[in-house]
C-alpha positions as CSV (number, residue, x, y, z in Angstrom):
1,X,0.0,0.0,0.0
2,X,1.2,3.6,-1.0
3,X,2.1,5.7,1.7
4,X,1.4,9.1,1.9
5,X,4.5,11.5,2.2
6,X,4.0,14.9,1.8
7,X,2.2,17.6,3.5
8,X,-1.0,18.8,2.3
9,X,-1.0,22.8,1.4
10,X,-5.2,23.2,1.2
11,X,-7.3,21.9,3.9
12,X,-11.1,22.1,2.7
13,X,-13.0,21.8,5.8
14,X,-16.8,20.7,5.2
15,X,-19.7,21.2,7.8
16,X,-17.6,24.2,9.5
17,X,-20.4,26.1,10.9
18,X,-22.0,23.0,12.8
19,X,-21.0,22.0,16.1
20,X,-18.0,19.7,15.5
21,X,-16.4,22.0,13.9
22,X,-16.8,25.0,17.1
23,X,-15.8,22.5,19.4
24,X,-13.3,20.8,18.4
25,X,-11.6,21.2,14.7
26,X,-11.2,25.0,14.6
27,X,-9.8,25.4,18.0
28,X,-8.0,22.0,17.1
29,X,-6.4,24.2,14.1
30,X,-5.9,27.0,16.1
31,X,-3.9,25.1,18.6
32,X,-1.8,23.8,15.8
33,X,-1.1,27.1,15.0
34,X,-0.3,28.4,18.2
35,X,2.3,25.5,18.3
36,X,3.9,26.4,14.6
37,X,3.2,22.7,13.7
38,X,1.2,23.9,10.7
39,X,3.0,24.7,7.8
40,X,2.9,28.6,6.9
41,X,1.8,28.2,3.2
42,X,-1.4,25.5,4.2
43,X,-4.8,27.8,3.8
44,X,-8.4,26.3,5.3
45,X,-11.0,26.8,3.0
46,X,-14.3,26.2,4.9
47,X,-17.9,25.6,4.0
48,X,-21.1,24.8,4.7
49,X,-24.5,26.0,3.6
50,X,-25.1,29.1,5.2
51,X,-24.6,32.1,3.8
52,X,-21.8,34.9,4.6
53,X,-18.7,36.0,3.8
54,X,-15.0,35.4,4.8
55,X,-14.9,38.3,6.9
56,X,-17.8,37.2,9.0
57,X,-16.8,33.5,8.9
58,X,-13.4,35.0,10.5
59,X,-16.0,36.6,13.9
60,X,-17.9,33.4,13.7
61,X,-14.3,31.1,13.9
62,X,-13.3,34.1,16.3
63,X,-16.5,33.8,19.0
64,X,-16.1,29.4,18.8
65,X,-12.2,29.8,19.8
66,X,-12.8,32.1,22.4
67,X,-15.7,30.0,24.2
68,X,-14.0,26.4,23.5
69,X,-10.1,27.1,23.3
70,X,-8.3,27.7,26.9
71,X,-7.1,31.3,26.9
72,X,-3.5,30.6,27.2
73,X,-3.8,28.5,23.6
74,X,-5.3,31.5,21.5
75,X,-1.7,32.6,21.1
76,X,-1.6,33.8,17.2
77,X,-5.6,33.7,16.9
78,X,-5.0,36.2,14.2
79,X,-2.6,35.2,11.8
80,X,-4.8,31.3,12.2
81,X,-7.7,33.5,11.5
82,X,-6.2,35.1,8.4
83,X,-5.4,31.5,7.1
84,X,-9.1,31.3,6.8
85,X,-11.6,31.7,3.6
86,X,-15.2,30.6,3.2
87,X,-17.7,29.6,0.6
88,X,-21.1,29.2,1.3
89,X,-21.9,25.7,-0.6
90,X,-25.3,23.6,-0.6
91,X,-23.5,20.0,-1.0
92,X,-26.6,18.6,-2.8
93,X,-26.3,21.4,-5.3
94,X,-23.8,21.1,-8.0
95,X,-23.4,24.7,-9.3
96,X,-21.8,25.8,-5.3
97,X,-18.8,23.8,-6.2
98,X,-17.0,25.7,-9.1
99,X,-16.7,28.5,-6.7
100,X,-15.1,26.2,-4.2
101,X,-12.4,25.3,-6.5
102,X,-12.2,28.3,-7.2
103,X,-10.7,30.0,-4.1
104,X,-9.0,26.2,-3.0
105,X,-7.3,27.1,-6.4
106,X,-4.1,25.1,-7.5
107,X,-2.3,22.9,-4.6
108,X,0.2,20.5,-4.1
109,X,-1.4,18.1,-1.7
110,X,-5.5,18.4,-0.7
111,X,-7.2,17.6,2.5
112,X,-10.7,17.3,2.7
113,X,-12.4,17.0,5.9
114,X,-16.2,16.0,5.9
115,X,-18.1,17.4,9.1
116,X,-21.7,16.6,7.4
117,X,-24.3,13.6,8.1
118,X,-23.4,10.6,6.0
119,X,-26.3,11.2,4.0
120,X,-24.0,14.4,2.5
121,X,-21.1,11.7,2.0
122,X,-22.2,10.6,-1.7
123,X,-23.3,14.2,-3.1
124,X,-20.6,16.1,-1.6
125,X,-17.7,13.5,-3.1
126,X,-19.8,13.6,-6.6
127,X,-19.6,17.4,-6.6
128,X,-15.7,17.2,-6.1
129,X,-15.4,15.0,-8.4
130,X,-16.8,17.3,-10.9
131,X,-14.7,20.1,-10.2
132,X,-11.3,18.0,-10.4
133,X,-10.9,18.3,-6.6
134,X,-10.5,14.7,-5.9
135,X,-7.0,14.5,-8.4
136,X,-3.8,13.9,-7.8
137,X,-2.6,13.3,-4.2
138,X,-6.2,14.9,-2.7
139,X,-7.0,12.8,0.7
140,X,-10.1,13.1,2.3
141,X,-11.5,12.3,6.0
142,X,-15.0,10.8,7.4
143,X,-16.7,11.5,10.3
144,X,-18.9,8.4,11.8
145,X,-21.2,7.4,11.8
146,X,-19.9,5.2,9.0
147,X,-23.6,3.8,8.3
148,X,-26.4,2.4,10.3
149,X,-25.2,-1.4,9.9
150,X,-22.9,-3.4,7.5
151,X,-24.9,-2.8,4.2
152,X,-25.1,1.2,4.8
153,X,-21.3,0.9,5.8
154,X,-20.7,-0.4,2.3
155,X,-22.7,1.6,0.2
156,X,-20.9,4.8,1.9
157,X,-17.6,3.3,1.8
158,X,-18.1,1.8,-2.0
159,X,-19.0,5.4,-3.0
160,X,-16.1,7.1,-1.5
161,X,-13.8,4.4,-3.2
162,X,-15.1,5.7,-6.1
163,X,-13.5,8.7,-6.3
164,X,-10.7,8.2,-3.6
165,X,-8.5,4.8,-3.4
166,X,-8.4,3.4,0.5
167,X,-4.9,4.6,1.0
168,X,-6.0,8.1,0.7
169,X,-9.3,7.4,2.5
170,X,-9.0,9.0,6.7
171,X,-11.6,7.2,8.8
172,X,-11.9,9.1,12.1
173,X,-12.9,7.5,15.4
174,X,-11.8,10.4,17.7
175,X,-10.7,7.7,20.9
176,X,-7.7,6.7,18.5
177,X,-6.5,10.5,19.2
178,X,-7.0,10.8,22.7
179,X,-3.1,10.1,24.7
180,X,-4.4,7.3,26.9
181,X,-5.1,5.7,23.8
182,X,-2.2,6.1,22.3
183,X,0.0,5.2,25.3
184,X,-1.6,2.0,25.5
185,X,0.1,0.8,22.6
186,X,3.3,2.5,24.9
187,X,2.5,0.8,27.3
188,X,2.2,-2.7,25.7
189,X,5.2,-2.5,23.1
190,X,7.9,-0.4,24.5
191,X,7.9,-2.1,28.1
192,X,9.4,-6.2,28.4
193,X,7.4,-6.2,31.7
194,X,4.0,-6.6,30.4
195,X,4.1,-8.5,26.5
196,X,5.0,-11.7,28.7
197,X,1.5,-12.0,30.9
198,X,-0.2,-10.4,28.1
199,X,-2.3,-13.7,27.4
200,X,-4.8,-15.9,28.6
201,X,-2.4,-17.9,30.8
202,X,-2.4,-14.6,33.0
203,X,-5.2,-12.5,32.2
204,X,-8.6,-13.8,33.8
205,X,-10.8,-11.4,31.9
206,X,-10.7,-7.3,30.9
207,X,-13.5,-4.5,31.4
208,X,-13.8,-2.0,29.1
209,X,-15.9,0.6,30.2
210,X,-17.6,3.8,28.7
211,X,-19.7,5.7,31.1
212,X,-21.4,8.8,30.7
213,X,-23.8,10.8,33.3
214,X,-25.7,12.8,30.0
215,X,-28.7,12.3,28.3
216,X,-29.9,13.0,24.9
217,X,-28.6,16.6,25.1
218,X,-28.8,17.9,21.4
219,X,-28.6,14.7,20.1
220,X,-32.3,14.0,20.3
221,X,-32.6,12.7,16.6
222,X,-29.9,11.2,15.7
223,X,-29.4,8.6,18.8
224,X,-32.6,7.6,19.2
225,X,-32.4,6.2,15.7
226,X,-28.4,4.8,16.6
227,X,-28.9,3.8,20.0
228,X,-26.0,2.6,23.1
229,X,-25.2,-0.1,20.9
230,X,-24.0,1.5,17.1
231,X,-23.5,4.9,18.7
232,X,-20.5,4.1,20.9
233,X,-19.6,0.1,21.2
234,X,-19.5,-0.1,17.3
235,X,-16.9,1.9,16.6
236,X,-15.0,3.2,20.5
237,X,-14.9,0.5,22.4
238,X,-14.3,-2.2,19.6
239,X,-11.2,0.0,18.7
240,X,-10.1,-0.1,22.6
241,X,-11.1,-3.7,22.5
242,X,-8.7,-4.0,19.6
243,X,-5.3,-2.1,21.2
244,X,-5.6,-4.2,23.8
245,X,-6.1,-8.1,22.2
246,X,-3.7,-7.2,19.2
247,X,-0.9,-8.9,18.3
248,X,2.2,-6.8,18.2
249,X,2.5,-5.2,15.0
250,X,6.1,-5.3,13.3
251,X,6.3,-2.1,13.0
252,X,4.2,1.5,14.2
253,X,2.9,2.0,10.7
254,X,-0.6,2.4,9.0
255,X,-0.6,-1.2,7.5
256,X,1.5,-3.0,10.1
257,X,-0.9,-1.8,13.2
258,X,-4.4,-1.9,11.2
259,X,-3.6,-5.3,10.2
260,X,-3.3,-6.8,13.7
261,X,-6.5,-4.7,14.8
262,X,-8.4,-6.1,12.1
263,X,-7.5,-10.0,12.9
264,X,-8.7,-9.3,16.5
265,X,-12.3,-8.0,14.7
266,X,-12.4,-11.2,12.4
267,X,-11.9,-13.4,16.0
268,X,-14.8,-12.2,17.6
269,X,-17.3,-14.8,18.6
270,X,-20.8,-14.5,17.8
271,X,-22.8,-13.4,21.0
272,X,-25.3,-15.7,22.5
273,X,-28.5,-14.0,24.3
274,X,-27.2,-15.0,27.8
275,X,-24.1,-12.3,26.8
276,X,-25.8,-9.3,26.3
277,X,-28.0,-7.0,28.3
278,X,-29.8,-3.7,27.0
279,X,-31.1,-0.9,28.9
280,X,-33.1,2.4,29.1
281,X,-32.8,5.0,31.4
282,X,-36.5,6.4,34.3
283,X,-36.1,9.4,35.6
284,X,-33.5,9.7,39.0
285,X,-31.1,11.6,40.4
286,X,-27.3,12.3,38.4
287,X,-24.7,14.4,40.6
288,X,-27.3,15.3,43.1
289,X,-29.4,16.4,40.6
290,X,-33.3,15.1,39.4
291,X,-33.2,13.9,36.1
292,X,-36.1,13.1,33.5
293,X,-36.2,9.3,32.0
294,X,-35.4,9.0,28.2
295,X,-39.0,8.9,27.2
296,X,-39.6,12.0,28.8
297,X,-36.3,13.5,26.9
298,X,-37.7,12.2,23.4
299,X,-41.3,13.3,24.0
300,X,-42.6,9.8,23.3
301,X,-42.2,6.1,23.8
302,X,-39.0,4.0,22.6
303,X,-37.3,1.0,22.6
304,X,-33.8,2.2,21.9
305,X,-31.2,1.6,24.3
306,X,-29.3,3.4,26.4
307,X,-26.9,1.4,28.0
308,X,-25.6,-2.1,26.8
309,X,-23.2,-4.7,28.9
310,X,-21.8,-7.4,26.0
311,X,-19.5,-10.0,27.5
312,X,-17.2,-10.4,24.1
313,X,-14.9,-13.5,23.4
314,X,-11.7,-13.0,21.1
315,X,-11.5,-16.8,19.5
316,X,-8.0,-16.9,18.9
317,X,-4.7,-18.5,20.5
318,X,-3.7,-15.9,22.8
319,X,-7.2,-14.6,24.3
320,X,-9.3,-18.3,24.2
321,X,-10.8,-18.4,27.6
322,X,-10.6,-14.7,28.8
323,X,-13.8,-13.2,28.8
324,X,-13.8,-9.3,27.1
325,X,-17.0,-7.4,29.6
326,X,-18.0,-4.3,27.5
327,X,-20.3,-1.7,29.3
328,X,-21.6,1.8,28.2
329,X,-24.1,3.7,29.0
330,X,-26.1,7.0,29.9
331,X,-27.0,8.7,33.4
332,X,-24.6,6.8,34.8
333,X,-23.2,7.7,38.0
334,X,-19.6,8.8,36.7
335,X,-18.5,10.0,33.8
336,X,-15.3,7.6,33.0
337,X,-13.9,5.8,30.0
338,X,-11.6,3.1,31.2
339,X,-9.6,0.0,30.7
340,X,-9.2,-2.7,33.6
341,X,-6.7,-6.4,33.0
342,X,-7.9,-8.1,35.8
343,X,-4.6,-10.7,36.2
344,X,-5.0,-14.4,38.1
345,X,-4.5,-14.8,41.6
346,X,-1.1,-16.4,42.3
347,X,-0.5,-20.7,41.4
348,X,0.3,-21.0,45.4
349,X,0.8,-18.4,48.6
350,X,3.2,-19.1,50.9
351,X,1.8,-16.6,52.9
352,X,-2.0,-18.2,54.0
353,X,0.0,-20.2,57.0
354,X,0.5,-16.6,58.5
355,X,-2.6,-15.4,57.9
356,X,-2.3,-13.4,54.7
357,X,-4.4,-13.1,52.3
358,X,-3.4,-12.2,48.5
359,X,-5.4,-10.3,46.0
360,X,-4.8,-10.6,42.3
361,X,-2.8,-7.8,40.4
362,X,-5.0,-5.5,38.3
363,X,-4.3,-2.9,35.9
364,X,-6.1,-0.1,35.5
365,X,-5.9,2.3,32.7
366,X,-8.2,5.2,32.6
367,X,-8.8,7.1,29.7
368,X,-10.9,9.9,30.9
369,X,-11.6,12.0,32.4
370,X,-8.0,11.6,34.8
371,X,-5.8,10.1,32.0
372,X,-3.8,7.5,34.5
373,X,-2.4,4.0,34.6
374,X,-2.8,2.3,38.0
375,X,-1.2,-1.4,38.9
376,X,-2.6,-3.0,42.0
377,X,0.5,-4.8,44.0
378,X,0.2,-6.9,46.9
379,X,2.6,-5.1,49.7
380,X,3.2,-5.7,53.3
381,X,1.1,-3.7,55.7
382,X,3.9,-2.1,58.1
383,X,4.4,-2.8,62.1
384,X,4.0,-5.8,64.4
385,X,0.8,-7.9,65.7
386,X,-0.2,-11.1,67.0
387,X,-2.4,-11.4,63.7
388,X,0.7,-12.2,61.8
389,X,1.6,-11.2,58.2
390,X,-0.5,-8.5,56.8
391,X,-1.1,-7.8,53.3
392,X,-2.8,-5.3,51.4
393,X,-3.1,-3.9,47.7
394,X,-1.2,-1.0,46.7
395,X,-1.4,1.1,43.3
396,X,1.6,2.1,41.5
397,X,0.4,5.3,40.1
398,X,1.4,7.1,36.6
399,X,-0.9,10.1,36.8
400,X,-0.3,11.3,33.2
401,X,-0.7,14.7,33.8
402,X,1.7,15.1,36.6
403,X,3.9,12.8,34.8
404,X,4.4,15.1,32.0
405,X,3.1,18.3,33.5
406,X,5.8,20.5,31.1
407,X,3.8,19.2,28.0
408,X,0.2,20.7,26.9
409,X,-3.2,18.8,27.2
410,X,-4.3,18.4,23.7
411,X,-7.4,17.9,22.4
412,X,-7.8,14.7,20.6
413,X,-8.9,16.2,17.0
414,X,-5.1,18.0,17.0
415,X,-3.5,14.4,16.3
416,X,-6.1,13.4,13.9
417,X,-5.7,16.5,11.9
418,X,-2.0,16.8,12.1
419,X,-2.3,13.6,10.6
420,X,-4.3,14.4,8.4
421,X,-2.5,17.4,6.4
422,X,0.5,15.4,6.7
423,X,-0.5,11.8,5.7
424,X,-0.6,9.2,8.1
425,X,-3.4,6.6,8.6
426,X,-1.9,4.5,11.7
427,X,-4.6,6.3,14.0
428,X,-7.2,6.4,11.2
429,X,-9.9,3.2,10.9
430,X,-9.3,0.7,7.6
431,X,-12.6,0.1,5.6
432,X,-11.8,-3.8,6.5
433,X,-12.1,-2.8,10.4
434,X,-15.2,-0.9,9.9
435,X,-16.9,-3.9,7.8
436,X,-15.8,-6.5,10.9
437,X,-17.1,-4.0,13.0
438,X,-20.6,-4.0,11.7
439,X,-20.9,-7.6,11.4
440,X,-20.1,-8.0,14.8
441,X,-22.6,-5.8,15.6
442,X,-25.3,-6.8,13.2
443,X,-25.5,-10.1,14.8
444,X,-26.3,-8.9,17.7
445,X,-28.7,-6.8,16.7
446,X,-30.7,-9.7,15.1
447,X,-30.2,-11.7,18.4
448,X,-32.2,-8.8,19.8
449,X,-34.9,-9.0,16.7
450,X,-35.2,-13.0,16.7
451,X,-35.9,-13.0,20.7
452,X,-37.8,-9.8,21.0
453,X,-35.1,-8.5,23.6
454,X,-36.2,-5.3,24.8
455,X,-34.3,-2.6,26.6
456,X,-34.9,-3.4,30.7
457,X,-35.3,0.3,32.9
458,X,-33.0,1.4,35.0
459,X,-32.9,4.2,37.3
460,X,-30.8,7.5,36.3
461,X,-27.9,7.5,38.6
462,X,-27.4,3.9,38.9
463,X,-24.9,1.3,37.3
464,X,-27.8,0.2,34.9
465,X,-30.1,-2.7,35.0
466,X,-29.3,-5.2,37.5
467,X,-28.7,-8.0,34.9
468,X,-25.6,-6.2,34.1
469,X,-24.6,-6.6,37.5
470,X,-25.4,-10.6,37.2
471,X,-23.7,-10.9,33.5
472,X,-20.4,-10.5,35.2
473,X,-21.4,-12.4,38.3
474,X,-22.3,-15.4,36.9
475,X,-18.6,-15.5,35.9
476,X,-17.2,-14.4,39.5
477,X,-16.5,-11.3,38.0
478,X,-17.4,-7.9,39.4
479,X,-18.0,-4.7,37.9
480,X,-15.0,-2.1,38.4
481,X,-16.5,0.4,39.8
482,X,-14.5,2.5,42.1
């Protein structure tokens, strides 16, 4: 597979006056800036369909950096803001497009970022591909959702393969940018002490957890047609699921990396009904405060879920046996994306003659909101007593933060579109991992539609539906919830 070498000069950002785009990609940009790791001839040409001109695109950019970008990033805010142009373009609308080659103009490497619903996906690439701006070396990036199941998937990926080949096709899933993320792959391949126990002869299971304490927010629409299950498990958590059950790659490429993430996909076992539990938030209580239930969010009556608990099983040689417990969901108690290898206890301890009891070793890797890395030791409890030998758990703590407190907190879109402009896929999703994705998840959806499984209530505030609780029990397992 080609790889991409040089540095793109034109980034055409699509969607630029939705939210996205206020939140996270211009003051993404403008932190690049800030940091000089843009180049000084690249130019952002943005668009979307409503109507004004450069200069009040510029006060529009201007108001979103100052309300989502910390104030001691906005360093250079003008000379970013002067890289800036805009054309108003309707992407179903043909005609708009000549004008937006027009001021993208003539470049030596393109970068196309699409901020739109999928449904804009097919016009807007058609409308590119009119205007020549799909030639040469021209790259272009997709937002998810990536489809609605497997078929969708491939009717939006077939028609982006039409105009772009896959090694110039950037599939985002934000996680992949986040550090935590990242330094998993840090923590697995550039330490000996963990690759060794990395395996089912030492690993008893692993949690992956996505919690969140919102609701519906603005997102009214759109997730009650997605749901727990295609909204964050699909895409997320399959990805963490991925870095952590991969083989090591033989190299920290594109290809080399998305090749190992992809066999982990291909090994997942179908799920059986006793596996999977779904959920829907009542009304309760979140951080003190009264909540409404998710009907009373919608404004009517629905059976899509809010919260799903899947207990996954990697059928390979390494992970046969070791149980993969995924859990997300809303109006949870916490809000907390995290990680947890849950190791075996000990073969034999010579300590239960003196009264000591051992706990197994755990590592806990938390990818927000703290960023840390915790691993639970068995230490001696200091002093003397007539109880004999105590012994107790103690973390080894890397708070990342205070770990590297000289570097900045980045936001995860500044990796993604870094990479982006200058070419490099390894943190971007491979049109085969996307199409393993969805049949993984397809399956279970028609487990749900064969057995009429509906979403069981639970209260806001709570840890959802008590049969999530005894999913994990019936194994011995229990939830990490501290």
């Amino acid at each position: 597979m080609p790889e991409l070498a040089f540095t793109a000069d034109r980034l055409l950002l699509f969607g630029a006056t939705g939210d996205l785009s206020q939140r996270m990609l211009l003051p993404s940009l403008c932190a690049l800036n800030f940091d000089n790791l843009l180049n000084q001839d690249l130019r952002i040409v943005c668009t979307a369909r409503s109507e004004m001109s450069t200069h009040e695109f510029r006060n529009f950019a201007r108001e979103a950096l100052e309300k989502y970008l910390p104030k001691h990033r906005r360093g250079g805010m003008a000379d970013f803001l002067n890289r800036l142009s805009y054309v108003p373009v309707d992407a179903t609308t043909p005609e708009g497009y000549d004008k937006l080659a027009e001021e993208v103009g003539e470049y030596d490497g393109l970068a196309i970022f699409l901020s739109t619903a999928p449904s804009l996906f097919e016009p807007t690439i058609s409308g590119l591909e009119r205007v020549d701006l799909t030639r040469g070396n021209a790259r272009i990036a997709l937002e998810k959702p990536l489809g609605t199941d497997f078929d969708s998937s491939c009717e939006i990926n077939d028609a982006v393969a039409k105009a772009f080949p896959e090694h110039r096709i950037f599939r985002i899933d934000h996680y992949l940018g986040k550090e935590t993320v990242q330094n998993l792959l840090a923590l697995r391949f550039a330490n000996i002490l963990f690759e060794p126990v990395w395996n089912s002869n030492y690993i008893e299971h692993v949690q992956i957890t996505v919690a969140e304490t919102v609701g519906l927010e603005s997102r009214v629409a759109y997730y009650d047609d997605s749901g727990a299950l295609r909204d964050m498990v699909q895409n997320h958590m399959l990805q963490l699921l991925a870095l952590v059950a991969m083989e090591p790659p033989t190299s920290f490429d594109a290809t080399a990396v998305r090749d190992e993430k992809v066999k982990v996909l291909r090994a997942l076992r179908e799920v059986s009904q006793s596996e999977v539990v779904t959920g829907q938030y009542r009304a309760g209580a979140v951080d003190g405060k009264s909540v409404p239930g998710y009907d009373e969010e919608l404004g009517k009556e629905s059976d899509t879920e809010t919260f799903v608990a899947v207990k996954a099983n990697v059928d390979n040689w390494r992970w046969r046996g070791v149980p993969f417990y995924l859990r997300h969901g809303k109006r949870l108690p916490e809000r907390v994306t995290e990680i947890v290898i849950q190791f075996r206890c000990i073969p034999h301890s010579i300590f239960e003659g003196r009264g000591a009891v051992t706990q197994p070793n755990r590592l806990v890797i938390e990818i927000q909101p703290k960023e840390n890395i915790q691993l639970s030791m068995m230490a001696k409890v200091p002093g003397l007593g007539r109880e004999g030998l105590r012994l107790r758990p103690v973390p080894l703590d890397i708070a990342m933060p205070d770990a590297f407190s000289d570097t900045v907190r980045r936001i995860a879109y500044e990796r993604l579109l870094l990479d982006l402009i200058e070419g490099d896929q390894t943190l971007f999703v491979r049109r085969d991992e996307v199409e393993a994705q969805w049949e993984w998840i397809d399956q279970i959806r028609a487990l749900w539609a064969e057995n009429d499984m509906k979403p069981k209530t639970y209260s806001s505030g709570s840890w959802g539906p008590s049969a999530a609780i005894a999913l994990a029990e019936r194994d011995g397992v229990t939830w990490h919830d501290d």
